[in-house]
N, C-alpha and C positions, 0 to 999 in steps of 0.2 A: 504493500500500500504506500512505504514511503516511498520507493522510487515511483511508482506512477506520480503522486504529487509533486516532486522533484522534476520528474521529465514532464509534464505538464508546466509546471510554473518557471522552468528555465528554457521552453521551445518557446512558449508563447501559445499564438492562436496561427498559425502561418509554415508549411514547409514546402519550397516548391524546390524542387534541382534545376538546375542550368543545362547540366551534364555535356559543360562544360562547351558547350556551342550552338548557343542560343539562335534561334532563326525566327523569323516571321512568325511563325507558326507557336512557337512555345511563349516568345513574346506577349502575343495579343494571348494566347491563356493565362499567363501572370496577370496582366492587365483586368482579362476575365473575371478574375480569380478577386481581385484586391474590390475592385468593385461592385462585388457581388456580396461586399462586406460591409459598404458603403464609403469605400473612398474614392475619392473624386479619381477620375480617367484623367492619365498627363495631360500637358496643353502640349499641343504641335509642336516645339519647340526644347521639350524638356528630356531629357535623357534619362531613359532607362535601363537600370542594369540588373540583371538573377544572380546574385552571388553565389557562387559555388558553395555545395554543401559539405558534410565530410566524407558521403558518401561518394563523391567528385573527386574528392583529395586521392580515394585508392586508386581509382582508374588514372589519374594526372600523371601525364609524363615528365615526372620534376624528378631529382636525385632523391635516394632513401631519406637519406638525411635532414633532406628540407623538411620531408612529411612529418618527421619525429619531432623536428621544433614544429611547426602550425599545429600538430596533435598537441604539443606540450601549451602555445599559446590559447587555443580552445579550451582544453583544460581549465586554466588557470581563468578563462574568462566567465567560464560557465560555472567555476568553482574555488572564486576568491578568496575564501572565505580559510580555503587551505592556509593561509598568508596572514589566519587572525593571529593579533600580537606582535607583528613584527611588521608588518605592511597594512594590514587593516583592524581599525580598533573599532568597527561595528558590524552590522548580521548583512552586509548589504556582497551582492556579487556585482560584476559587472553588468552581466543579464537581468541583473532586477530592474533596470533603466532600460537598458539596453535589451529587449526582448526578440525571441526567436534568435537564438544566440548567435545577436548584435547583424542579424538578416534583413529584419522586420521592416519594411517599410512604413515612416511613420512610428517609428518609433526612434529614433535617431540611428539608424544604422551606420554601424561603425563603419564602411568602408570608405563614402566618401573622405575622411580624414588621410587616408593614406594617397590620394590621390588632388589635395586642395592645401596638404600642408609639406613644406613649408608655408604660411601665413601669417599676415597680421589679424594677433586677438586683443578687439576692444578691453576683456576682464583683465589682461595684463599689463598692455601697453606699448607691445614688441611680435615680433615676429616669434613665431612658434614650432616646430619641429613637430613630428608624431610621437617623440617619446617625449616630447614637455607636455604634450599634449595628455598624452597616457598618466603622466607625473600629477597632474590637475587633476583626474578622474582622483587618484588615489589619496591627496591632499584635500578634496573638499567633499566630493561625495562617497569614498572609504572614510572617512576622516582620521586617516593615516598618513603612513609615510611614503612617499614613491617608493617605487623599485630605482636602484642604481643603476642609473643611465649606462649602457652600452652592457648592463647585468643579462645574463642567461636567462631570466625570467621576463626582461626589457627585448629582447631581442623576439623572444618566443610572441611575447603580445603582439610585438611590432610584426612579427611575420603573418600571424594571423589577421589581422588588419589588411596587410598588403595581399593575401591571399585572395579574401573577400572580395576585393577591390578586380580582381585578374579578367582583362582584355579593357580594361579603361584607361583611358588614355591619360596621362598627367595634366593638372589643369583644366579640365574638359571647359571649352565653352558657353556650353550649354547649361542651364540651371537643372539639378537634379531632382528629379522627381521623388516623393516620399523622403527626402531629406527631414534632419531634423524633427521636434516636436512639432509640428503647425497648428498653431492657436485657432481656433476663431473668432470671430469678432468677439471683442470684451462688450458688454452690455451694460448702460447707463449705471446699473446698482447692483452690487455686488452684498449677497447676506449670508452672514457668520450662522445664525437660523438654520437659517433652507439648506445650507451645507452641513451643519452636524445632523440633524435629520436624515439626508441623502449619504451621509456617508457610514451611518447608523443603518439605512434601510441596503445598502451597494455594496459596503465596502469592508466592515468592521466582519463581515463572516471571516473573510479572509486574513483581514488585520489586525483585527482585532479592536475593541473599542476605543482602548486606552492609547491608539495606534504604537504598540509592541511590535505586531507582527505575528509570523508561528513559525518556529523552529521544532524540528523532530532531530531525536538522536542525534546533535548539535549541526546537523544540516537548514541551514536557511530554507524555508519553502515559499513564504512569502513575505517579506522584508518589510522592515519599520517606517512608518512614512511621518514619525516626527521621535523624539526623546531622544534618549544618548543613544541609543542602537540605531540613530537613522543616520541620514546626513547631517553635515554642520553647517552653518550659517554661511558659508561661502557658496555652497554647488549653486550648481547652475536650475534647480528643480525649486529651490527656495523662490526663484521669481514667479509671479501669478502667472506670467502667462504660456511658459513653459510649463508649470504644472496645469495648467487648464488646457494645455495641449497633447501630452502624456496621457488626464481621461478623456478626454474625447475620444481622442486614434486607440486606445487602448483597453480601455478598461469601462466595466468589470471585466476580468481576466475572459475571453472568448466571447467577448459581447462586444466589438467595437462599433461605435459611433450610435449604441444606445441611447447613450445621455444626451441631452439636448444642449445646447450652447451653454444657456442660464445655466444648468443644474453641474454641467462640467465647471465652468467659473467657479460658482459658491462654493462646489468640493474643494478645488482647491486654495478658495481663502480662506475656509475653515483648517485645512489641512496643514496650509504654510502661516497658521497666525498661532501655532503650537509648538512651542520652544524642543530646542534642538541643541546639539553643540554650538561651543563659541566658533565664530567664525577666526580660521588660524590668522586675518590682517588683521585682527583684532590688536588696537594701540594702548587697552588698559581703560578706555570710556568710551560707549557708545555711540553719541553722540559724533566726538570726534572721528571715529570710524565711521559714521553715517556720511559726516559730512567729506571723509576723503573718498571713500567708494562709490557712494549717492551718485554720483552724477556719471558713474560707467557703470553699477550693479544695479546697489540695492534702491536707484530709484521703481525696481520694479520687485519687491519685495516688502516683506512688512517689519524685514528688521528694522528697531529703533524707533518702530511704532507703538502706540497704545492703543490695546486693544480693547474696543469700545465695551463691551459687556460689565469687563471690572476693572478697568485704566493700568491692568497689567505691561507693563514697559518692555517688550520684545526683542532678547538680546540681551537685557542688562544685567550680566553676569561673566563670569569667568570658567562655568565649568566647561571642560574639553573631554566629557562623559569618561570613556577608558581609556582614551590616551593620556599619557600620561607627559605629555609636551605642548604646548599652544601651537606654534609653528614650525613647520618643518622648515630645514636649509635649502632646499632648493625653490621654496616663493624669492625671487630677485627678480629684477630688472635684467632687461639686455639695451644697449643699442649700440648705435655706429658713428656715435660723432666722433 
């Protein structure tokens, strides 16, 4: 029973193979396939891609060797959690964000990254690599420590990324279809109400009310969506309208685009107005951290807000749940002058 909840809540709702040379034909069934689920059909212009699955990896004509690291970075991506205490100090995998392990269209699928980065990231301020990139998963939504850059475990994620990604061209032109969480339209009023409610009636089966989560036999099955076991105050999920883009395309788990606009919103600012780890730029007062971040994050967050109900001050505090460090050494600056 716990592996079926396991392979359930780490595949997602979604498995389609490539097998490895996508044509016309398997295309427009992916396409088929995703809109039959309710997401919108590309526009003319957007580029679609079937990521290879693992089942693609045996048939792939790559060296033994490469296959043993992408098997060891699937692994590790579908089961983080191997990494608790040393690399992850909460119940979260990469797959818990990242669903249909990091496949999923609409759900932020991991491969465009291997193929778009190097880039400049607004949250940082600099150009970005895929393993800073990977390093940022692990600093704000593990609320851990990265892996060491050009580490055996850095290498294995990195390849499975890159794998993902295989017959795409570097850069691609064209905007990518099911990229990313995509929001939809935020709605005049947004209520803390109608989202505990809805996520009492949607959510809390799985998450639990207190949002914990459920772990079996120290297996993650379905991950914390606020307290010390979740993310910290820096991920990228903490903004409204990433997490209101996350339920919509996803959730309840095999029910995508269920929820209606309104009621995905309110989930998530019921969700994200429930304290969490400190965020690791944390400068020692809120505030001040409000006002350095504010204007490239958490203007789209509730940190260092008060929250209307009982004028609870969100964020103001210093715990960093089980880690037992505030920030890791690899948050810095890069540039080029």
């Amino acid at each position: 029973m716990m592996r079926k909840l396991l392979t359930v809540a780490m595949s997602g709702t979604f498995a389609f193979s490539a097998n490895l040379a996508a044509n016309e034909d398997t295309t427009q069934a992916y396409i088929d396939q995703l809109t039959s689920m309710g997401f919108p059909a590309p526009k003319e212009n957007q580029l679609v891609h079937i990521p290879p699955t693992m089942a693609d990896l045996e048939e792939a004509d790559i060296h033994p060797e490469l296959k043993k690291v992408i098997r060891k970075g699937y692994d590790l991506f579908t089961n983080t959690q191997q990494l608790r205490g040393e690399n992850v100090f909460n119940n979260m995998n990469c797959s818990s964000c990242h669903l249909g392990e990091g496949r999923m269209p609409f759900s932020a699928p991991i491969w465009p990254a291997a193929v778009t980065l190097p880039g400049y990231r607004g949250k940082n301020g600099h150009v970005n690599n895929l393993e800073e990139r990977i390093a940022g998963c692990f600093t704000y939504s593990m609320n851990g420590k990265p892996l060491e850059y050009g580490s055996d475990n850095m290498l294995a994620l990195s390849a499975y990324h890159q794998w993902l990604a295989t017959g795409v061209e570097m850069y691609p032109k064209q905007p990518i279809y099911g990229r990313g969480f995509p929001a939809p339209e935020r709605p005049a009023e947004l209520s803390y109400a109608n989202g505990e409610k809805l996520y009492e009636e949607n959510c809390a089966v799985c998450h639990q009310e207190d949002g914990s989560g459920l772990r079996v036999d120290g297996h993650t099955v379905f991950p914390a969506p606020w307290g010390d076991m979740s993310n910290n105050w820096g991920a990228g999920i903490v903004r409204l309208f990433t997490a209101a883009g996350f339920i919509k395309n996803n959730m309840p788990l095999g029910q995508p685009n269920s929820l209606s606009d309104q009621e995905a919103w309110d989930i998530a600012f019921y969700m994200d107005s429930q304290e969490r780890p400190q965020d690791p730029r944390y400068t020692g007062d809120v505030k001040e951290t409000l006002e350095q971040f504010g204007p490239t994050f958490h203007k789209h967050s509730m940190y260092g807000q008060v929250r209307e109900h009982d004028g609870k001050v969100l964020a103001d505090h210093d715990n960093t749940g089980e880690k037992p460090f505030l920030k890791p050494d690899t948050i810095r600056s890069r540039n080029f002058d």
